[in-house]
N, C-alpha and C positions, 0 to 999 in steps of 0.2 A: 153420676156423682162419684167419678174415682174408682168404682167396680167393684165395690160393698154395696152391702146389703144390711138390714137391721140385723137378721137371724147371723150375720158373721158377727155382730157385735156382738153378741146374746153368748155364742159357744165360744169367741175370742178366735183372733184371727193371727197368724204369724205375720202377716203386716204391719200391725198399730206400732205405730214410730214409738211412743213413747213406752211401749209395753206393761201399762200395769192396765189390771182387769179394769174392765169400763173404760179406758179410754177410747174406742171408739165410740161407744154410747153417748159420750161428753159430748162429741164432735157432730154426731148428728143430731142433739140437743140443744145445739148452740146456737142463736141464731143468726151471728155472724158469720157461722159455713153457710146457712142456707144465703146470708147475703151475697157470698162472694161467687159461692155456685150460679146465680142468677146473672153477675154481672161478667162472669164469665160464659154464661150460654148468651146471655142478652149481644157482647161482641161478636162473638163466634157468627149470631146469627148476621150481624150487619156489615161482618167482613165478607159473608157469605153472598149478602145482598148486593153488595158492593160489586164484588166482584161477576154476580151474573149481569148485573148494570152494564159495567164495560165490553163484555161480553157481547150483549145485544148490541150494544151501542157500533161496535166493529162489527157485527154483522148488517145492521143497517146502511153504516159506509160503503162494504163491499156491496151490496145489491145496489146501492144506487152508482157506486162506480162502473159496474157491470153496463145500470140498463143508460149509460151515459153512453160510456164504449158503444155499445147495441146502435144507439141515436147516431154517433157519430158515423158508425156504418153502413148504416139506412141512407143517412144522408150524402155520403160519398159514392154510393151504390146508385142512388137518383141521377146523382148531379152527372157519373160516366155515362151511365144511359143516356141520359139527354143529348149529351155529346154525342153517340156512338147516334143514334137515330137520328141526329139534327146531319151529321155529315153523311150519311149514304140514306137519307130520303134528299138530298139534294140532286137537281138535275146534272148531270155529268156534264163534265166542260170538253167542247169539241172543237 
């Protein structure tokens, strides 16, 4: 909440914008800060969520482009093989 405390309110703090005693005290008396504190942490949190959303979501991509790659290597890795053994288990031409 901004990096006050009640006890700065109490002793007065060289920050309160407005400078006369108790204006911090108003401020976290009011229940419109605690409104807007909450609508402020409540974003914070779902920019947050948001954000590791996409996050995973591109890790996901990449592991299945990976194990595609992987597939497509197995299968070209077979297919030479088969060649490479189909022409020299052949009987040799004389």
């Amino acid at each position: 909440m901004g990096g006050k405390s009640l006890i700065s309110c109490v002793f007065g703090s060289r920050f309160d914008v407005a400078g006369a005693a108790g204006a911090c005290l108003k401020r976290y008396t009011d229940p419109s800060f605690f409104k807007m504190e909450w609508a402020k942490s409540e974003l914070m949190k779902a920019q947050h969520t948001q954000l590791n959303k996409k996050a995973n979501i591109e890790k996901v991509k990449s592991i299945f482009a990976a194990v595609k790659f992987l597939s497509f290597l197995t299968f070209v890795s077979i297919h030479w093989l088969r060649i490479f053994t189909r022409d020299h288990n052949t009987a040799p031409l004389l």
